[in-house]
N, C-alpha and C positions, 0 to 999 in steps of 0.2 A: 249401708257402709261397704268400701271395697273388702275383698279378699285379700290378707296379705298374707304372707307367711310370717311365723313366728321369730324373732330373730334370734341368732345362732346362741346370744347368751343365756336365752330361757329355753330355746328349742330341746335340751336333754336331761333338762332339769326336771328331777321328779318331786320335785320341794313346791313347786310352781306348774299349776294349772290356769290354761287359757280356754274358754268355754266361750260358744256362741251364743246366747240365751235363747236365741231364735230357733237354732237348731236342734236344741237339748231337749230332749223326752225326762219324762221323769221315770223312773224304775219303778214298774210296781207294786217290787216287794219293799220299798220306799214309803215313806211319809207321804200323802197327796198336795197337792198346792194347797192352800191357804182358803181356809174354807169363806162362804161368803158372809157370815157374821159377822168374820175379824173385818175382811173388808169395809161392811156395812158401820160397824163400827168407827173404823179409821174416815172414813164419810162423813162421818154424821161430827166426827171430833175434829175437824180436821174445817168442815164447813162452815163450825163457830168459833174459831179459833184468831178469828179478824187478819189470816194471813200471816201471820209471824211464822217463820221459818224455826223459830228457836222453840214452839210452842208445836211445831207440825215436825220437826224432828222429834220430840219429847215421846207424842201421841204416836208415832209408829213406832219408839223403840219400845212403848208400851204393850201397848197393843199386839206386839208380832213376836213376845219372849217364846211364847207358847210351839213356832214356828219353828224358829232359827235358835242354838246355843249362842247366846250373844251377852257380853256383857259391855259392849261400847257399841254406838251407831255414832256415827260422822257423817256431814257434808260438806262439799268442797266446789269451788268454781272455776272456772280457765280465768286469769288475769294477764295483764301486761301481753295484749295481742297474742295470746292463748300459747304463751311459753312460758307462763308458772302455772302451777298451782295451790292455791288460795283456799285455806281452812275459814270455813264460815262458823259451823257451830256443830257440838257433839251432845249426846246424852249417855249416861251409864249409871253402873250400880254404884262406882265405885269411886271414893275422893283420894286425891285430888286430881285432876286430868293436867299432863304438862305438855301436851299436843294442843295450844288451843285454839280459841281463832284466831284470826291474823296470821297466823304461821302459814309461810311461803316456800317454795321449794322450784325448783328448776324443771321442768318435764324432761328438756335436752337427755337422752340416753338413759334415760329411765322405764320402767316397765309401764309406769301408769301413762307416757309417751305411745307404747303402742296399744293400750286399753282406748286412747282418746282417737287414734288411728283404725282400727278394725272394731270397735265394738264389742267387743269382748269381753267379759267376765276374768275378771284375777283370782285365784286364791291361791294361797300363799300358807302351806302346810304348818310349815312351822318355822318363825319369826327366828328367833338362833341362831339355825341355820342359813336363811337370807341374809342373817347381818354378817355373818361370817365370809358369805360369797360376794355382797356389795358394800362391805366397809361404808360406800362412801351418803347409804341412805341414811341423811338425819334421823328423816319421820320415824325408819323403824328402831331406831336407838332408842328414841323417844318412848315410843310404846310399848318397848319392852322394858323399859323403864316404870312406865306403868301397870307392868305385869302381864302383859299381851303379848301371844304364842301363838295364833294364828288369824289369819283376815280373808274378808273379804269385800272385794271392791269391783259395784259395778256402775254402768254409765247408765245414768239421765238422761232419755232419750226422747224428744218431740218433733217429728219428723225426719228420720233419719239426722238429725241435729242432736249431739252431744251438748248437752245445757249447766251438767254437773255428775259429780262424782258421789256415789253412796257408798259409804267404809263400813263393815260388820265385823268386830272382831271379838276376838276370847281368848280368858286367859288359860283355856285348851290346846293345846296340841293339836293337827287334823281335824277341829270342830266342821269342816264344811265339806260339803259331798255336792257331785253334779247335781239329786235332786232339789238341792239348797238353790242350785243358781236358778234352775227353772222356777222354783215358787218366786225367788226374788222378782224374777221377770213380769209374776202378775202382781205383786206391789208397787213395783217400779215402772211397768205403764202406767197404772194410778195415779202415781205419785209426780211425774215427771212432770205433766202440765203443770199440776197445784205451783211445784218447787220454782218453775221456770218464773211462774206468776208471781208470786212472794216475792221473787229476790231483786227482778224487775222494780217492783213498787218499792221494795228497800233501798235500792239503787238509788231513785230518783227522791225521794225521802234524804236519803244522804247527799245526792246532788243539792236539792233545797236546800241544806243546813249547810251547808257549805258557803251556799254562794249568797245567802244569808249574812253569815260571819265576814264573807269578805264585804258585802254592801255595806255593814256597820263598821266594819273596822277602813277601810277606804274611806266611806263619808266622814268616820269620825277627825280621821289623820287630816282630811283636807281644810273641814270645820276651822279649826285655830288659826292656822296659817294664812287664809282666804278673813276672817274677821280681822284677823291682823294687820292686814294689807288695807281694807276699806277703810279702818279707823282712821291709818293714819293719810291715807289720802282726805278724810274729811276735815283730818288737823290743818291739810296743808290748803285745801278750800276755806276753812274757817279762820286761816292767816295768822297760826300758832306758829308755823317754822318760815316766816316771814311774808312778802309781798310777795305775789306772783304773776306772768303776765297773761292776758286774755285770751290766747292761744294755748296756754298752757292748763289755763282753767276748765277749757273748755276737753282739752283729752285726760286730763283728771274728773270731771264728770264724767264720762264715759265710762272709765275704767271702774268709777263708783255704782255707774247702774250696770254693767257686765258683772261686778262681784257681787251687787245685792241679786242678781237673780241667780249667777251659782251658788253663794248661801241657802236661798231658796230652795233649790233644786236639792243640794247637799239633808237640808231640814228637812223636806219630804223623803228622803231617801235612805234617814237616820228611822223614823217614823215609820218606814212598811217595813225596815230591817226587825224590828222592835215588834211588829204583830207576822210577819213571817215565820220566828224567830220565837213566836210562843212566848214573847215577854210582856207581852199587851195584857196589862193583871189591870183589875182593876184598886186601887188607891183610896177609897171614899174617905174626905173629910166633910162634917156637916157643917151648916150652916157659912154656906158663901155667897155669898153676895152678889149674883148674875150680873149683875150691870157694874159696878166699879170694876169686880174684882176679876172679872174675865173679857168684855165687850172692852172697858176703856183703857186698861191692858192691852191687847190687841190694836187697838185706836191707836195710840200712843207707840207703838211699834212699826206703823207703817206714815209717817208722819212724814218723813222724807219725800218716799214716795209716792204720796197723793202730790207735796209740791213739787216735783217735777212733773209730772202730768198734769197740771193745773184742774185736778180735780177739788172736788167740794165734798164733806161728810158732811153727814148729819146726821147726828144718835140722838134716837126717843128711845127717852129712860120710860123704864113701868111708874105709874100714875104711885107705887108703895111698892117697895122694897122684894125683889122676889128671891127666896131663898130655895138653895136644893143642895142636896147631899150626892154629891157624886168625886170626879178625883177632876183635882183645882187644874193637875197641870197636861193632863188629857180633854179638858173642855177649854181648856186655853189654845191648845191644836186645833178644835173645831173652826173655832170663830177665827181665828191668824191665816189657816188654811180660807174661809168662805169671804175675808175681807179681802186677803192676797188675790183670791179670782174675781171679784168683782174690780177691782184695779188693774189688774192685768188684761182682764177682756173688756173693761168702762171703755167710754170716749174718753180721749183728751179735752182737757175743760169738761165735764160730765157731773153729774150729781150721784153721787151713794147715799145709800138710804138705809139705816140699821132701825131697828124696833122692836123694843124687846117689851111683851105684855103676859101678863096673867091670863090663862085662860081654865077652864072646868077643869081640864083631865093634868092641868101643870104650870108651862109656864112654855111662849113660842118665842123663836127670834127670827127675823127675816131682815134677809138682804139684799140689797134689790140695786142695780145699777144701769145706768143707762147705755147703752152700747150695741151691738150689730144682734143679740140676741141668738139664741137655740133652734135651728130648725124643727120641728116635732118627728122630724124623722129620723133626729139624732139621739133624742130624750133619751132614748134604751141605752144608748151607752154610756150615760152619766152612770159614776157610782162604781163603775169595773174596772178593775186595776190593768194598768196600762193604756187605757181608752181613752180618747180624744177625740173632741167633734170634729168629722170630717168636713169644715166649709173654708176656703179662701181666706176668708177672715179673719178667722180664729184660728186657724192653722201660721200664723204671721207670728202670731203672740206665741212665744215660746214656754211649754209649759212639760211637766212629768207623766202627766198622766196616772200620778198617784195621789194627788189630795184630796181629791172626794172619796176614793174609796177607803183612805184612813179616816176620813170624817164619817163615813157610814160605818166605819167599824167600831170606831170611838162611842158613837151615838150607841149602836147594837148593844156594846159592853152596858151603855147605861138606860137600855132599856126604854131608850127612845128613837126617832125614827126623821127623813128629811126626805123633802119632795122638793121639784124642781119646778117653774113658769116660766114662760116667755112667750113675749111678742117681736117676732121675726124681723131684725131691724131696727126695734126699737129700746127694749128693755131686755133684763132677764133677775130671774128671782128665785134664792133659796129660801127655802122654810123649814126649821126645825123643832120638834118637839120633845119636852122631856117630862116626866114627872116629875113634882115638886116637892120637898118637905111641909114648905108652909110658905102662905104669902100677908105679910107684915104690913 
């Protein structure tokens, strides 16, 4: 970190100490640094603690009472292109805390502005009198609200890189001495990596739920308005809102296979919002009927569009009734999803082929269509979300790149499992397995 000079409004201030951590010796008629125990401890707590920042604040303000007079520890992060600062999470003795997180503040002309500037240590004798010489600091209104009388605040630091802010404070008067900043210094190398880690993976955790909510709330907004539109284009192909001429029939189909493959699209993408999103539960009702109640459901759904591709189905039913206990409208995804791709990647005029039979460990269904087929050297990426087979082909046929892997995820939930066949060119084939309750 550069050398700066202190500026002129703390520079004669004896309320306000700026320390180097690096430079600071400890005094040794002083307390010594922080012996390796507590460290070993903070380690060892700190290792199983799955990363939560709230759970790794807790365990060193545990851990280190013995050290510092402390009754409140804080952490903090640069936001908004590292011109606030952003309260993450605190621990203390004492209820209720009205500093909490989310609370945001300006750095602009503030002291913790040249802590993030030279690397320096703060302490701050006694809170009172700060509020009386900067009026205009929320935070310390705040904590003195809380009954806090003096702080200290030092930086996060991994590689010369400030990563975040540590607060130590008490409701003491003068609790902190230079030997205080130098132990902080071997906590806060420790700790600095962990924090940087943590907050990282929270970040993107929060990026995920984020863009989660907007993928479900987008798909779901487009959903109505886009079925709305197809409907009544089919009213006006099926000669409800009168006669129409053969030119015009002809860009109203269009416009009807354009919205069933954005519907498509939209449904796959309401479906990995829904297991992104931690909402993928499983639902089990018993005793459903695999063949009417899911396969020719599904059948029956894509009815349109086999006739427009002048494709051909053909469903074998099981020779007796196969039953299973799982959730009706999550295995109803499976097979809508495994029929939607076999029509989408079949020949025009082609044959599909469903079959669904009783077998020892449950009950199998396969799907099998005629069409340009899987190269074996694309197999591996069946099943992963966002993957597409990379061939000419199949790359013509517009697809998401999420429906097999909500079909694998679906299947996982129910504790069964799908593999994939083809011959290069000519066919391609899913297979799925599940456990059964009973076959009738």
């Amino acid at each position: 970190m550069p050398t700066l000079p202190i500026p002129d409004q703390y520079r004669n201030d004896p309320n306000i100490i700026f320390a180097h951590p690096r430079h600071t010796e400890p005094d040794s008629r002083l307390e010594p640094s922080p012996a390796q125990p507590t460290l070993d401890r903070i380690n060892h707590a700190i290792g199983s603690s799955g990363e939560s920042l709230e759970t790794i604040i807790h365990v060193v303000f545990t851990e280190t009472r013995d050290l510092f007079t402390c009754d409140r520890i804080g952490l903090a992060f640069l936001t908004d292109n590292n011109e606030r600062v952003t309260a993450y999470t605190a621990a203390s003795e004492y209820q209720p805390l009205l500093l909490k997180s989310g609370y945001s503040e300006d750095l602009q002309g503030s002291s913790l502005e040249y802590i993030l500037k030279s690397g320096k240590t703060r302490i701050i004798e006694d809170l009172e009198l700060y509020a009386k010489k900067f009026p205009q600091s929320r935070s310390t209104r705040i904590l003195l609200e809380e009954g806090v009388r003096s702080n200290m605040t030092s930086p996060l630091m991994v590689d010369d890189r400030i990563v975040g802010l540590l607060f130590r404070s008490s409701r003491q008067p003068k609790a902190y001495q230079m030997q205080h900043v130098h132990t902080n210094l071997v906590l806060a190398d420790r700790l600095s990596q962990i924090v940087e880690k943590a907050y990282r993976i929270e970040q993107l955790k929060t990026a995920m739920n984020n863009y989660t909510e907007m993928l479900g709330f987008v798909s779901h907004e487009i959903k109505s308005p886009l079925s709305t539109i197809i409907m009544d284009c089919r009213m006006m192909l099926d000669g409800y809102l009168g006669e129409i001429n053969p030119r015009v029939t002809q860009r109203i189909k269009r416009i009807v296979e354009r919205g069933d493959y954005l519907l498509g699209m939209v449904r796959d993408y309401l479906d990995l919002a829904r297991i992104e999103g931690g909402e993928l539960t499983l639902r089990a009702i018993a005793a459903i009927d695999f063949f009417p109640d899911i396969v020719e459901y599904a059948a029956d759904m894509h009815q349109s569009l086999l006739q427009e591709n002048n494709q051909v189905l053909h469903l074998n039913p099981p020779d007796s009734p196969v039953i299973i206990n799982g959730d009706l409208n999550l295995l109803r995804i499976v097979v809508v999803n495994l029929l939607s791709n076999a029509i989408k990647y079949g020949n025009n005029g082609g044959r599909i082929e469903v079959v669904v039979q009783a077998v020892p460990e449950g009950m199998q269904l396969t799907v099998k269509n005629e069409g340009p087929g899987i190269p074996a050297s694309e197999m591996p990426k069946l099943f992963r979300k966002f993957s597409r087979v990379q061939t000419p082909e199949l790359l013509r046929r517009k697809g998401t790149g999420v429906g097999l892997y909500t079909v694998w995820r679906i299947l996982k939930l129910h504790g069964g499992r799908i593999r994939a066949e083809s011959e290069e060119g000519k066919w391609a084939m899913f297979r799925i397995d599940l456990p059964c309750s009973s076959h009738k």
